[in-house]
NUKEFI-595472 format. One line per field, with one value per residue (C-alpha): y negated, x, z. Coordinates in Angstrom, 2 decimals, padded with zeros to 5 digits, always signed. Each point is the difference from the previous one (the first is absolute). Layout:
<pts>
yy: Y  ...;
xx: X  ...;
zz: Z  ...;
</pts>
This chain:
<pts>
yy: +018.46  -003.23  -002.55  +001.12  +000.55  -000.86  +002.87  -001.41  -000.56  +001.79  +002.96  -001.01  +001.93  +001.15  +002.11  +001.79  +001.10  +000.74  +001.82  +001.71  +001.10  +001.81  +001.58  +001.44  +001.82  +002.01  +001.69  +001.76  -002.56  +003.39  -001.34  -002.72  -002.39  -002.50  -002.98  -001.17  -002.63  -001.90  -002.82  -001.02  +001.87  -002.50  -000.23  +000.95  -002.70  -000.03  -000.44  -002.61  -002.09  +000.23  -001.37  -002.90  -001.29  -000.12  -001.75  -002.66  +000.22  -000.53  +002.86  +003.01  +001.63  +004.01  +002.20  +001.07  +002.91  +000.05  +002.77  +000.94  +002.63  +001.95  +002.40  +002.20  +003.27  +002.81  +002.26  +002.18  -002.74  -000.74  -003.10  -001.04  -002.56  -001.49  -002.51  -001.51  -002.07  -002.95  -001.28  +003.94  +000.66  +003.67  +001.74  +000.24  +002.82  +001.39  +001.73  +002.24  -001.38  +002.09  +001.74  -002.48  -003.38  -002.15  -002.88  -003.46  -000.24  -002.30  -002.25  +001.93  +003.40  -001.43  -001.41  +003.51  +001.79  -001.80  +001.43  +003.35  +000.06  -001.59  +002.77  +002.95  +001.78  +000.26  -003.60  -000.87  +002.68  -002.02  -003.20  +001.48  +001.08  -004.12  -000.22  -003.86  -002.94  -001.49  -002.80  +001.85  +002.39  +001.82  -001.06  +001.57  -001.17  +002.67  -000.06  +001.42  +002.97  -000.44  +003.00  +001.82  +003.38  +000.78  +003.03  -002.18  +000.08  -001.08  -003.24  -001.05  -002.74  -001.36  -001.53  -002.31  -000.25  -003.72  -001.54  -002.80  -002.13  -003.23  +001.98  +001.82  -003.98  +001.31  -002.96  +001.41  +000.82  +003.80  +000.34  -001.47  +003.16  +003.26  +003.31  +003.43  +002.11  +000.20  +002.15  +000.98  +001.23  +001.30  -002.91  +000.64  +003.49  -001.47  +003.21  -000.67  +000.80  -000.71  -002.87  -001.13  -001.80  -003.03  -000.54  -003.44  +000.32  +000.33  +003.77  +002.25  +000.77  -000.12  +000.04  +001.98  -002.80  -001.51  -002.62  -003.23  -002.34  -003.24  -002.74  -003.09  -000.63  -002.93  -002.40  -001.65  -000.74  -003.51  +001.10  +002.52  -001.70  -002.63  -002.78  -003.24  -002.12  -002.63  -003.30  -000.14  -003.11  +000.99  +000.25  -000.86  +001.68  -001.72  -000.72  -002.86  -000.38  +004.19  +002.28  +000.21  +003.34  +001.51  +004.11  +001.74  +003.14  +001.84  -002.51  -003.32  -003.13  -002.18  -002.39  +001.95  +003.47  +002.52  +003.39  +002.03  +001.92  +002.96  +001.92  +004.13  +002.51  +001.13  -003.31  -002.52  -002.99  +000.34  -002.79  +000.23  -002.02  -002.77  -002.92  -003.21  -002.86  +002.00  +002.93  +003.32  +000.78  +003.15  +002.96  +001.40  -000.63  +001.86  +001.53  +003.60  +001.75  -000.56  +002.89  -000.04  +002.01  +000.58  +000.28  +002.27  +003.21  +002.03  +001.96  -000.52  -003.59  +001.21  +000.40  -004.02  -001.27  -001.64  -000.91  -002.76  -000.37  +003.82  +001.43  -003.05  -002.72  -003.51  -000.97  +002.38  -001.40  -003.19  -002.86  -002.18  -003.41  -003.03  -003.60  -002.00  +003.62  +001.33  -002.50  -003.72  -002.70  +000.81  +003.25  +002.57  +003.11  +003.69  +003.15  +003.81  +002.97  +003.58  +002.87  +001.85  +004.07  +000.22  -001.95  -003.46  -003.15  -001.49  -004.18  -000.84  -004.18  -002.75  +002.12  -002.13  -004.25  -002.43  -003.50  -002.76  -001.27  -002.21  +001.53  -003.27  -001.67  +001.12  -002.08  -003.41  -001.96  -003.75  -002.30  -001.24  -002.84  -001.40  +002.10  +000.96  +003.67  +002.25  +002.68  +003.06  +001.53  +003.93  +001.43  +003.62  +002.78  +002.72  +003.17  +001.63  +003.60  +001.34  +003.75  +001.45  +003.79  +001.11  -001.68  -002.58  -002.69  -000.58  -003.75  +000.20  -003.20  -000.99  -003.67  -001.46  -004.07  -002.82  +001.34  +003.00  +001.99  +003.46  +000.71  +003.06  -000.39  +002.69  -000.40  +002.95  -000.58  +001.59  +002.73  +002.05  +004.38  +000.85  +002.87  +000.89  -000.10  +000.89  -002.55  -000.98  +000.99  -001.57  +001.92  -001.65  +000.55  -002.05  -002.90  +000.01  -002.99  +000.88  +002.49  +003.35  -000.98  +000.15  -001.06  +002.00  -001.66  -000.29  -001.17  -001.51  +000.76  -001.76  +000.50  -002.49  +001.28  -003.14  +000.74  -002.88  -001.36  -002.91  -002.07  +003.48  +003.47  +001.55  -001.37  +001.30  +000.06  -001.02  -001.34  -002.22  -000.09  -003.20  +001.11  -002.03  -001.06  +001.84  -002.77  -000.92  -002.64  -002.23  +001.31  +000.18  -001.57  -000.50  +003.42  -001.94  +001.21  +002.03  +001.72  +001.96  +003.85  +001.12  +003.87  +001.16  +002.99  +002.20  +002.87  +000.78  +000.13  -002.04  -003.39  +000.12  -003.03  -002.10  -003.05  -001.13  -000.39  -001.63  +001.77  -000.86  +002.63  -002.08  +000.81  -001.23  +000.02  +000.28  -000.75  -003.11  -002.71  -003.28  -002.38  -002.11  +002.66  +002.21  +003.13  +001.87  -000.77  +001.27  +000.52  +000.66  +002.56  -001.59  +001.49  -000.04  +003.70  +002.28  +002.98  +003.10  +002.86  +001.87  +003.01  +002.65  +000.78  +003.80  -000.66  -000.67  -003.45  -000.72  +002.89  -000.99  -003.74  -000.22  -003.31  -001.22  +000.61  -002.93  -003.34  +000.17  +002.08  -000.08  +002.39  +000.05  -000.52  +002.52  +000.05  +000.91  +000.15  -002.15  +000.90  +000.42  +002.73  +001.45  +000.95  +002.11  -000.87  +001.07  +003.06  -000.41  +002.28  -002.12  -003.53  +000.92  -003.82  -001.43  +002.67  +002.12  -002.60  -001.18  +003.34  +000.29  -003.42  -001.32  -002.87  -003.67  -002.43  -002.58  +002.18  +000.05  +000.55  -000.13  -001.37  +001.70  -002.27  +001.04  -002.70  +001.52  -000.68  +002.20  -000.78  +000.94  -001.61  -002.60  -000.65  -003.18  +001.97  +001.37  +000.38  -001.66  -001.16  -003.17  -000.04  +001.10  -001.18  +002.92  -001.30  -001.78  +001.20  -002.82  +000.10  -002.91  -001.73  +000.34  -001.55  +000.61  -004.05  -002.65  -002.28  +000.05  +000.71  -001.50  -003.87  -000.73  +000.71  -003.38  -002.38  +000.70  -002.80  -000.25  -000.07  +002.09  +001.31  -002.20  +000.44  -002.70  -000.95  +001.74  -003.59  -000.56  +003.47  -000.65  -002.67  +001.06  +003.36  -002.46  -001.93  +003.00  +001.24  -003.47  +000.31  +003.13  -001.16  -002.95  +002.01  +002.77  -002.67  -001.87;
xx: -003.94  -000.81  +002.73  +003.35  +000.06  +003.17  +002.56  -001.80  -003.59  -002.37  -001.62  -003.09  -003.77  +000.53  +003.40  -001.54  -002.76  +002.25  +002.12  -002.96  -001.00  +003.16  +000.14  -003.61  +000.72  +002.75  -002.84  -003.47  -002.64  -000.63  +003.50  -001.66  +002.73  -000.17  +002.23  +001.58  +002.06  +001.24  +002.14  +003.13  +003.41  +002.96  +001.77  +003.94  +001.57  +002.86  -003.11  -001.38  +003.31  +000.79  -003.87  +000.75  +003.44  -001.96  -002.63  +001.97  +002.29  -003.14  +000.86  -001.88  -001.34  +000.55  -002.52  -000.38  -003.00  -002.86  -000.34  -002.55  -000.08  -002.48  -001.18  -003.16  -001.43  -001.57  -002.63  +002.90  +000.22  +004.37  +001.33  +001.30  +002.27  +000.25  +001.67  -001.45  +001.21  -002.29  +001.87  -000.07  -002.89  +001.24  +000.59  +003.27  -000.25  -002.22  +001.32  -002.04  +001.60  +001.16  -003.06  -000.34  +000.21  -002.48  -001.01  -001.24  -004.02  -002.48  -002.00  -002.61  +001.16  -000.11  -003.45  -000.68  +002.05  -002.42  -003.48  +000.99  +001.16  -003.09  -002.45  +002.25  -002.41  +002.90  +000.19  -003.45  -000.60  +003.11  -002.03  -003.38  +001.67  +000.72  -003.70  +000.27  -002.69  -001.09  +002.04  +002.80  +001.72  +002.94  +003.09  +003.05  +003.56  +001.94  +003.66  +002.83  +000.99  +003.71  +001.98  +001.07  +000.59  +002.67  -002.72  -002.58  -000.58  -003.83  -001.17  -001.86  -001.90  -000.95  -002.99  +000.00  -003.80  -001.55  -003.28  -001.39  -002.29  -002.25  -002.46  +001.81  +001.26  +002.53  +002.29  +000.04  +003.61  -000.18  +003.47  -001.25  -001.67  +001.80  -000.76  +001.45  +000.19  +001.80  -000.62  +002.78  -000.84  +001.84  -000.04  -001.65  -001.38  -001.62  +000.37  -000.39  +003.29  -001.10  -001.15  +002.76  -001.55  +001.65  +001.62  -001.31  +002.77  +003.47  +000.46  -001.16  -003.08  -003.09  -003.84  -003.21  -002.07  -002.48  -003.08  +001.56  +000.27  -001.48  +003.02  -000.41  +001.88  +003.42  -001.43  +002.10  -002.36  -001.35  -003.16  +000.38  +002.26  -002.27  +003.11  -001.53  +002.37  +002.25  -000.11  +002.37  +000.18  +001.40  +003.63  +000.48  +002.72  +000.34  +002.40  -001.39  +002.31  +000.29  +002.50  +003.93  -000.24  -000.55  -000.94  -000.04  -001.55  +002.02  +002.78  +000.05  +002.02  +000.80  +002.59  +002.97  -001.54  -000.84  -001.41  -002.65  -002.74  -001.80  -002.34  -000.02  -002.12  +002.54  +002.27  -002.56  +001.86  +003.83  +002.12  +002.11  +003.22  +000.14  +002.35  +000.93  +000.94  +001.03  +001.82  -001.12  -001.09  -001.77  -001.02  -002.72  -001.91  -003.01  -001.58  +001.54  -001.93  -001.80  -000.20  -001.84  +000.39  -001.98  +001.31  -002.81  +001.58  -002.90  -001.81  -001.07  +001.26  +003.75  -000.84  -001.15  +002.32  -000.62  +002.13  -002.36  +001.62  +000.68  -002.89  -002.83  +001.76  +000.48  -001.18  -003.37  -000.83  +000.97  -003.10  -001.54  +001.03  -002.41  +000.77  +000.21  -000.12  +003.21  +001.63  +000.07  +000.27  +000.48  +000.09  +000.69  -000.79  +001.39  -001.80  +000.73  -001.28  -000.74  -001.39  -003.24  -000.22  -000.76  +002.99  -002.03  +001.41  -001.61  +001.04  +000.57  -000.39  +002.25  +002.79  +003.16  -000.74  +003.26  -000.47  +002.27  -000.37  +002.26  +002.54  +001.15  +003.00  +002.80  +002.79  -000.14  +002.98  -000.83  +003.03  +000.49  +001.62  -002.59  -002.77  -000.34  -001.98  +001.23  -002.25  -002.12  -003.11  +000.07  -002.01  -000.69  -001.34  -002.05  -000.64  -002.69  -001.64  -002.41  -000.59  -002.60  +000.92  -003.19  +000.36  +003.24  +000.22  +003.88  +000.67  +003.32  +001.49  +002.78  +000.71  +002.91  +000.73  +002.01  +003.65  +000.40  -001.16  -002.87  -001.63  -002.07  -003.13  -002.52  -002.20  -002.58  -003.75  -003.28  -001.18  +002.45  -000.69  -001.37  -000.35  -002.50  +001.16  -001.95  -001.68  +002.63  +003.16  +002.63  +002.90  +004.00  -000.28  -002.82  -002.43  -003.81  -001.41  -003.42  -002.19  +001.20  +002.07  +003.97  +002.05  +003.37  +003.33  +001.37  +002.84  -000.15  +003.16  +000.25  +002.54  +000.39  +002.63  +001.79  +001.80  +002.60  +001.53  +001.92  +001.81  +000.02  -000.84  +003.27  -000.15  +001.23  -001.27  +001.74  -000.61  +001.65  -000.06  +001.00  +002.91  +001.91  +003.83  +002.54  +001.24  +003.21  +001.97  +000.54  -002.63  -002.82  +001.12  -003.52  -001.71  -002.78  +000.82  -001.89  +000.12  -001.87  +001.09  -001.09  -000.97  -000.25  -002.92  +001.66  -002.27  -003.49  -001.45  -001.33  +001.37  -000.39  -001.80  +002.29  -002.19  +003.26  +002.24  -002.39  +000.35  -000.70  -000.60  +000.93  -000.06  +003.06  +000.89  +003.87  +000.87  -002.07  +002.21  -001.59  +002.78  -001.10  +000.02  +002.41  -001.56  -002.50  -003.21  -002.74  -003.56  -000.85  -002.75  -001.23  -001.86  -000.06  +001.17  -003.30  -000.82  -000.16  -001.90  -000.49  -000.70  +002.37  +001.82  -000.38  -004.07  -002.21  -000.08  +003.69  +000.97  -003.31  +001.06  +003.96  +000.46  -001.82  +002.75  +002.30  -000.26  +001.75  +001.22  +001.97  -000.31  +001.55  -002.68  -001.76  -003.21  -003.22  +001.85  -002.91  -001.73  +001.71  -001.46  -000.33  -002.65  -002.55  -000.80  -003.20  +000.48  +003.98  +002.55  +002.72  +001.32  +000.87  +001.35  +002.49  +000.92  +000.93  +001.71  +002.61  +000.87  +003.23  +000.89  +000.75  +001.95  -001.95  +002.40  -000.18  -002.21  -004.06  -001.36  -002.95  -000.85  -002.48  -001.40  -002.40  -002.10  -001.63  -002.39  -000.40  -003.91  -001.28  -003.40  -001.29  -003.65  -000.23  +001.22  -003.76  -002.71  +002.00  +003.24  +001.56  +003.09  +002.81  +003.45  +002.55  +004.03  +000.50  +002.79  +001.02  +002.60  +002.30  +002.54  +003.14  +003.06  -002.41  +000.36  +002.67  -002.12  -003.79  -002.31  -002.76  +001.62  -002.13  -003.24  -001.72  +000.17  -003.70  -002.18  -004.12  -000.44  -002.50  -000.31  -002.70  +001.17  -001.39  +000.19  -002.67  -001.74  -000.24  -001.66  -002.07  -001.40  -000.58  -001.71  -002.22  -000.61  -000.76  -003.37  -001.11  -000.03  -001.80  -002.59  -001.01  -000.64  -001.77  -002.16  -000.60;
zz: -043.59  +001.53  +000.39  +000.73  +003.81  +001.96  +001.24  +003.91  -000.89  +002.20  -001.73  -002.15  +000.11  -003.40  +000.84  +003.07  -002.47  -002.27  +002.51  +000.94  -003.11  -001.09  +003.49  -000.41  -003.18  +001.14  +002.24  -000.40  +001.39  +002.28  +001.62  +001.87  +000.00  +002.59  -000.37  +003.55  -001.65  -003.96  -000.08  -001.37  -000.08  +000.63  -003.29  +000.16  +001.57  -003.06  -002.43  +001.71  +000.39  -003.67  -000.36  +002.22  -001.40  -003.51  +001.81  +001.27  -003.32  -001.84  -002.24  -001.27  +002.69  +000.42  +000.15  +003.79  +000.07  +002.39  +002.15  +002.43  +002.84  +001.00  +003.39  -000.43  +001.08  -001.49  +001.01  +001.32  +002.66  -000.74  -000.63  -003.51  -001.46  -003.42  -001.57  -003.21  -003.19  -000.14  -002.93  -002.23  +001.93  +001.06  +003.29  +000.59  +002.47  +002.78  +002.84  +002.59  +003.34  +003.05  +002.20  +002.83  -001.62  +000.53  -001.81  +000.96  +000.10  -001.86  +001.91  -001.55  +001.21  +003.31  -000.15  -001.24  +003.15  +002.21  -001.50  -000.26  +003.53  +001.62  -001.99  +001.27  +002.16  +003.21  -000.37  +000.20  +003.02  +001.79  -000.42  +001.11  +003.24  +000.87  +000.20  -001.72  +001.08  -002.84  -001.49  -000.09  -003.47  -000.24  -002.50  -000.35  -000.98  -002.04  +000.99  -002.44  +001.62  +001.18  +001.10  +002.80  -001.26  -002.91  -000.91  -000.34  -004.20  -000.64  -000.51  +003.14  +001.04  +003.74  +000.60  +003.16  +000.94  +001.55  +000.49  -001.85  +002.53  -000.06  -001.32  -002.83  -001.55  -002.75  +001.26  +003.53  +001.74  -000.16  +001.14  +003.58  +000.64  -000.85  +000.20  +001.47  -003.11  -003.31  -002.58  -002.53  -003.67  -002.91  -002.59  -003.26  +001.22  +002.55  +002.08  +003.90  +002.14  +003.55  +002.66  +002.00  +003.20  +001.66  +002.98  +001.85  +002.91  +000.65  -000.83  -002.94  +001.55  -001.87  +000.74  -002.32  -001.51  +002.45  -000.46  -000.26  +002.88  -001.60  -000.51  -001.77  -003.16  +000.05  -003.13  -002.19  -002.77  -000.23  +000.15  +002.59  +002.73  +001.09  +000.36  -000.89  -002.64  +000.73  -001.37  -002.58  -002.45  -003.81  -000.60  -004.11  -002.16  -003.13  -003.07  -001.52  -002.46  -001.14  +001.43  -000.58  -000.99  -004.13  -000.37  -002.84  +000.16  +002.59  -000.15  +002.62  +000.06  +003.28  +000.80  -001.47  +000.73  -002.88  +000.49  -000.89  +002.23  -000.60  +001.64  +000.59  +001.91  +002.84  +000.42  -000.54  -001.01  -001.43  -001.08  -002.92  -001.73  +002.43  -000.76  +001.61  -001.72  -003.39  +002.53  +000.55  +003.81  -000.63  -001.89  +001.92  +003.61  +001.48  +003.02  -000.62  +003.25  +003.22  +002.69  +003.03  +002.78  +002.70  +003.61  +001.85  +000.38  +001.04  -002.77  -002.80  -000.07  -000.38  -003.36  -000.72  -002.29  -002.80  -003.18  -001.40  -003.16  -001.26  +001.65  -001.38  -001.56  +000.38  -003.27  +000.09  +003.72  -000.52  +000.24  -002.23  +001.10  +000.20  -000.81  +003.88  +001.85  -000.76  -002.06  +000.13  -002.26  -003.93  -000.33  -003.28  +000.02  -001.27  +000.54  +000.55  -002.30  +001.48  -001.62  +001.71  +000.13  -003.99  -000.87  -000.32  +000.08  +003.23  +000.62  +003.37  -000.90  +001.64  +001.79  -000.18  +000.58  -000.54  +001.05  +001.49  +003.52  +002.29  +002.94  +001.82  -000.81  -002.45  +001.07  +001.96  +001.28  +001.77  -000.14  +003.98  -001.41  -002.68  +000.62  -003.11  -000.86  -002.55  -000.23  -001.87  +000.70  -000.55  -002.65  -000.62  -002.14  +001.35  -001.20  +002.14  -000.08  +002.64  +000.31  +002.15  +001.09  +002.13  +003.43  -001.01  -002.44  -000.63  -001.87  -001.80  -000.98  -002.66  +000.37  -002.33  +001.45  -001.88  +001.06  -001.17  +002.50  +000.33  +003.10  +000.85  +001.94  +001.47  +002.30  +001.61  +000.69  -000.15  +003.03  +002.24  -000.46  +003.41  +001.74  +003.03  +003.79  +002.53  +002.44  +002.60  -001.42  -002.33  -001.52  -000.09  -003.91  -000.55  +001.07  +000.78  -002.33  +001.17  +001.96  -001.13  -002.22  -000.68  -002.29  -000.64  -000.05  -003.50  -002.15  -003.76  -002.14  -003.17  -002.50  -002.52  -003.18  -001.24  -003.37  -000.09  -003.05  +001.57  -002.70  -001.81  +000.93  +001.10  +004.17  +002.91  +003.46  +003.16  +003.75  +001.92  +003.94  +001.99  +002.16  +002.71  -001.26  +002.73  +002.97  -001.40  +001.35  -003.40  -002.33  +002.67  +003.42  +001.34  -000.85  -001.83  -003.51  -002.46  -003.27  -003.13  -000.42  -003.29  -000.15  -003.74  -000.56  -002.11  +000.04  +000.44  +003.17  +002.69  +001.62  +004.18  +000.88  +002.13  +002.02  +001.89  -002.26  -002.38  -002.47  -003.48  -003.31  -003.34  -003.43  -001.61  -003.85  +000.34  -003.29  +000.64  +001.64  +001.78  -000.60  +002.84  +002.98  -002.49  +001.02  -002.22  -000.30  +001.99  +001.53  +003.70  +000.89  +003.09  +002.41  +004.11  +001.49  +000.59  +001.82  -002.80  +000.18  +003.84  -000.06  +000.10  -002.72  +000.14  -000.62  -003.31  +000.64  -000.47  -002.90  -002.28  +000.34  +000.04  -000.91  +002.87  +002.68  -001.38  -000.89  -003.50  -002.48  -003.25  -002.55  -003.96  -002.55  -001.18  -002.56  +001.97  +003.50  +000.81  +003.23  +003.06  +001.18  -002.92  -002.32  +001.62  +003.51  +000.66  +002.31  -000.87  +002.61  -001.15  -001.28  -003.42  -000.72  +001.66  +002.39  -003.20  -002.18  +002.66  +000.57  -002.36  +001.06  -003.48  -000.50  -000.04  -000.32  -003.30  -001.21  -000.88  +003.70  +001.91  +003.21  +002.12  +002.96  +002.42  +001.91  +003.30  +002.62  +003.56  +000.72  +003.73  -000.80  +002.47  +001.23  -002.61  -002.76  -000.09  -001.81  -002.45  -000.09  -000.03  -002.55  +000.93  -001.92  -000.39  -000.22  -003.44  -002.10  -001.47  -003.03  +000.05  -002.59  +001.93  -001.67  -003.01  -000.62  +000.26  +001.71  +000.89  -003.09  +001.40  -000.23  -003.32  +001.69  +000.52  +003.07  +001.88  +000.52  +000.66  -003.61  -000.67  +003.14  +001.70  +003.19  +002.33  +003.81  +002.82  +000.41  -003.54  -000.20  +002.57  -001.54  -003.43  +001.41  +001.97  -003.09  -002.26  +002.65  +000.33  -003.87  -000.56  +003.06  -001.97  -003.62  +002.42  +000.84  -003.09;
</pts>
């Protein structure tokens, strides 16, 4: 074996071959065994924290093995598990899951979904009977099934049908000109189900496929839209002097901060063992799972909702970034391993980039009396992935600063899913963004699992509210005074968000005492109170995605409770995560817990969120020291200045800028 790999390193090329491999001979290559997913298993968390007290001991490190897990078919068409010894290089077991369970799908497979639905014979008579012009071709988006029916057992597959215009251009905005029908498949088999037609009004009622009225597509492609470009001088970022940051294969050091980063198929980007100044912070963070649901209640689009994580994966969608596209300024780079159908190791290059950049002002304070500036320039890390999933991009941000603090950023781009409506009318659960064209309200629930380990990894959680002191006539004459009620969370479950009374979730190590505010040490979880998930909670929506109708949760530790959702999501009738582990309501407090946070955003499109759109920032969760410190941490970081900086006055700009063309018009002349 190659050198000795880290309990957190990403999984390597040769172990999903290897994983493979071992797989593949328990079956006859008559089995056809197609691989949906290889990666990593999380080691035991008690393994891995004997690992990292020898580690930082500098003692003889124990022998943690490498495991890998494994989803693939067989020609039998069910969904199997394994789990694999990387290390022995044996399957451990194999187990035949439950008829019904679907599996996430390749990027591949999908590519594949869409040819073998445009050749189906009913599909190509539907698209003869629109009569086309020429310029125009047909592409369809396949759509993970979702469910409305607890019967429902096959793995289907919806095909939402658009045209692609300006003369067939593979950049042009097909989702500016939908269609009115949408086949549905069996997966795999490829057997056709049926055509479900679309409404275009504000009922169910649909229409037989006519000619196509001619409609011009809504560009967003540079060289499609016909915008011409602003004048835009260069903005520089540069380090001339290196960065402030070392890494070391999967392990990064910044301005106190240590941790390590790895990359996996269905999470993406996961940080692990994350100190502060020499004390522990956390264990674990990631983006656990994303839903999407779909507000159009007519059929078929009660069934859009997506879990972009379990049913594609962060890590397998995710982009290859670019050096001044994505990221700015000095940039390294990690990428993410996936294997294809055969069990190949495919690389998706340059998914994870960590630089530094500058947020404003750390701390400043101006003596009134001798004018005299004390102050600190914030500096921070980023952590950035970027993960297309067909019509969205999602950028997911982990940015560590100079104080001790971790704030999660995500932002949502790329093209709205539309939906035809029919000229003259609009609908009150969507907006037109263009002629015949809609664009369904929508919500975004993330969950992000934080695995705390502050100042240890025995913590409790609690909240406190901000509540007004009683009028008393010697304590509180004037009625002005308020106070902190502490509420400790001593099973799991749920917190109730609570906007007016401010309230505030901490995690506190109580054994842990700050012996300047002599209470125990802590962490905020910061984030402004959010709208959860609408619809009802009797329907799919709600019971597949459980954790999305409250803000936070807190469950015990468990090994592999990983996904809050739960495992298998495609097609899912249930959340098999969290809405099953806080069931016996086991106790949390100073004990190994898990936090559970979900960041949200209600979308009701508007006209200049199309044909792209711009970015738009969901609520940060932001995790805070809190009495973590006896004073501010951030005290050694140096006094800013210009050095370095080249900043320089308007007029002085001016003037060089002038100077610099009357330069280059005298060597264009000589």
């Amino acid at each position: 074996m190659p050198n000795q790999l880290h309990p957190f390193d990403s999984i390597q090329d040769y172990e999903i071959t290897l994983a493979a491999k071992l797989i593949k001979d328990g079956y006859n290559p008559a089995d056809n065994v197609h691989f949906v997913l290889i990666d990593r298993l999380e080691p035991p968390k008690r393994d891995t924290l004997k690992y990292l007290e020898a580690e930082k001991a500098g003692k003889p490190l124990p022998e943690v093995p490498r495991t890998a897990y494994a989803y693939f078919y067989t020609k039998q068409k069910h969904l199997h598990k394994a789990l694999v010894n990387l290390t022995y290089k044996h399957v451990i077991t194999t187990t035949t899951l439950p008829h019904g369970t679907v599996g996430p799908l390749l990027p591949e497979d999908v590519i594949e979904c869409e040819s073998w639905c445009m050749e189906h014979p009913l599909v190509q008579a539907e698209v003869e009977k629109l009569q086309l012009p020429p310029g125009y071709v047909v592409r369809t988006d396949p759509w993970m099934y979702g469910t409305d029916s607890e019967h429902e057992d096959r793995f289907l597959i919806q095909y939402y049908m658009y045209l692609v215009g300006s003369n067939g251009h593979e950049e042009s905005n097909h989702y500016s000109l939908p269609l009115k029908f949408a086949p549905v498949f069996e997966a795999f088999t490829k057997k056709f189900v049926r055509i479900d037609f679309l409404p275009g009004g504000v009922d169910e009622k649909v229409t037989a496929t006519l000619p196509w009225k001619e409609v011009l597509p809504v560009e967003y492609h540079y060289k499609l839209h016909g915008e011409k470009p602003r004048d835009l001088k260069p903005l520089l970022y540069v380090q001339p002097e290196g960065v402030s940051y070392e890494i070391e294969g999967s392990k990064v050091k910044w301005q106190g901060w240590e941790f390590r980063v790895s990359s996996n198929n269905r999470e993406g980007m996961v940080i692990y063992d994350a100190s502060f100044k020499g004390r522990s912070v956390l264990y674990r963070l990631s983006l656990s799972e994303m839903t999407v649901p779909y507000g159009d209640p007519r059929v078929p689009f009660h069934r859009k909702q997506a879990f972009d994580l379990g049913d594609c994966g962060f890590g397998s969608s995710a982009n290859s970034l670019a050096l001044g596209c994505d990221c700015l300024g000095v940039i390294k780079y990690l990428d993410c391993l996936r294997c294809d159908g055969e069990g190949n190791p495919v690389l998706i290059p340059s998914t994870i980039c960590m630089h530094e950049q500058d947020d404003g002002l750390l701390y400043k304070h101006v003596n009134y009396r001798t004018f005299d500036s004390t102050q600190a320039r914030r500096r921070e890390f980023v952590l950035q992935t970027i993960a297309t999933v067909a019509n969205y991009e999602y950028i997911l941000n982990i940015v560590f600063d100079q104080i001790g603090q971790i704030s999660i950023k995500a932002k949502a781009t790329g093209i709205l899913s539309t939906m035809p409506i029919d000229e003259g009318l609009d609908v009150p659960w969507g907006t037109n963004v263009g002629p015949g064209v809609m664009a369904a309200y929508h919500q975004h629930l993330l969950s992000f699992r934080i695995d705390p380990a502050v100042d240890g990894h025995n913590n409790t959680v609690v909240y406190d509210d901000a509540v007004p002191m009683a009028i008393d006539p010697v304590l509180n004459p004037y009625g002005i005074g308020f106070v902190s009620e502490r509420t400790v969370v001593e099973k799991a479950g749920y917190i109730e968000q609570s906007p007016f009374t401010n309230r505030a979730v901490k995690i506190i190590n109580e054994s842990v005492i700050n012996p300047t505010t002599r209470k125990p040490v802590a962490y905020k979880i910061d984030t402004s109170a959010r709208q959860m998930m609408i619809a009802h909670p009797t329907s799919f929506n709600s019971r597949r995605a459980k954790y999305a109708t409250q803000q936070m949760w807190v469950v015990p530790y468990k090994d592999n409770q990983l996904w809050a959702a739960g495992e298998f999501t495609n097609q899912s009738q249930t959340d098999t995560g969290l809405a099953e582990w806080v069931k016996g309501e086991a106790p949390v407090r100073n004990t190994d817990l898990v936090v559970f946070a979900t960041m949200s955003l209600t979308h009701l499109p508007r006209a200049e969120d199309f044909p792209v759109m711009p970015t738009d920032n969901l609520p940060e969760i932001n995790i805070i020291p809190y009495g973590f410190f006896e004073k501010n941490p951030g005290l050694d970081v140096p006094q800013s200045d210009n050095k370095g900086k080249n900043s320089m006055y308007y007029e002085e700009s001016k003037k060089q800028s002038t100077a610099q063309n009357s330069d280059c018009c005298k060597k264009a002349s000589l």
